[in-house]
C-alpha positions, 0 to 999 in steps of 0.5 A: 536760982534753978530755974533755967530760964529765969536765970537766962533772964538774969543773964540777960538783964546784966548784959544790958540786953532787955527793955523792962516795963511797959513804956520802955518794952512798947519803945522797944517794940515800937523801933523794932530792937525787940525779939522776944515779948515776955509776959508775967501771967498776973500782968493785966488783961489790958497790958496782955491785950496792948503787947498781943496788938504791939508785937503783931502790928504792921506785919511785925512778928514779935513773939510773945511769951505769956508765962506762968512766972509771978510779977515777984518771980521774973523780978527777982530774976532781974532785980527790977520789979516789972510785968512786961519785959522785951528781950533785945538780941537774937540769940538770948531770945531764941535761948529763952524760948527754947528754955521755956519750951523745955521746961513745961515738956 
């Protein structure tokens, strides 16, 4: 895999440090373990609209990445299929951030 912050993710999902999927990203978000919210564009406009809302609910400040990624693409980067994934530690959501950032400059 070449793209950086697809295989970052990747990273991350074998360190145990994301929560895939709607129920357990909202949980995620919910108990405040989340750091970073990231979307796949072809996710809903419901499911965007719910984790604009969740991640800014009651003063928290939960970044959302909405990306350019496919459902296909971001699952194969974690080898689970899901459309909203939370990323649960600091450090690889600063990294996946500014990974994200890099590559659409």
């Amino acid at each position: 895999m070449n793209d950086k912050f697809l295989s970052l993710l990747g990273m991350a999902r074998r360190s145990g440090k994301l929560s895939l999927g709607h129920d357990a990203a909202v949980g995620s978000v919910v108990r405040n373990k989340a750091f970073l919210c990231v979307l796949s564009f072809e996710g809903s406009d419901r499911l965007k609209k719910e984790f604009t809302h969740a991640c800014s609910y009651e003063g928290k400040n939960i970044p959302l990445l909405i990306t350019d990624y496919t459902i296909t693409e971001l699952s194969a980067a974690i080898g689970s299929k899901a459309a909203v994934i939370t990323v649960d530690d600091e450090g690889f959501a600063k990294a996946l951030q500014d990974r994200y950032t890099d590559r659409k400059e």
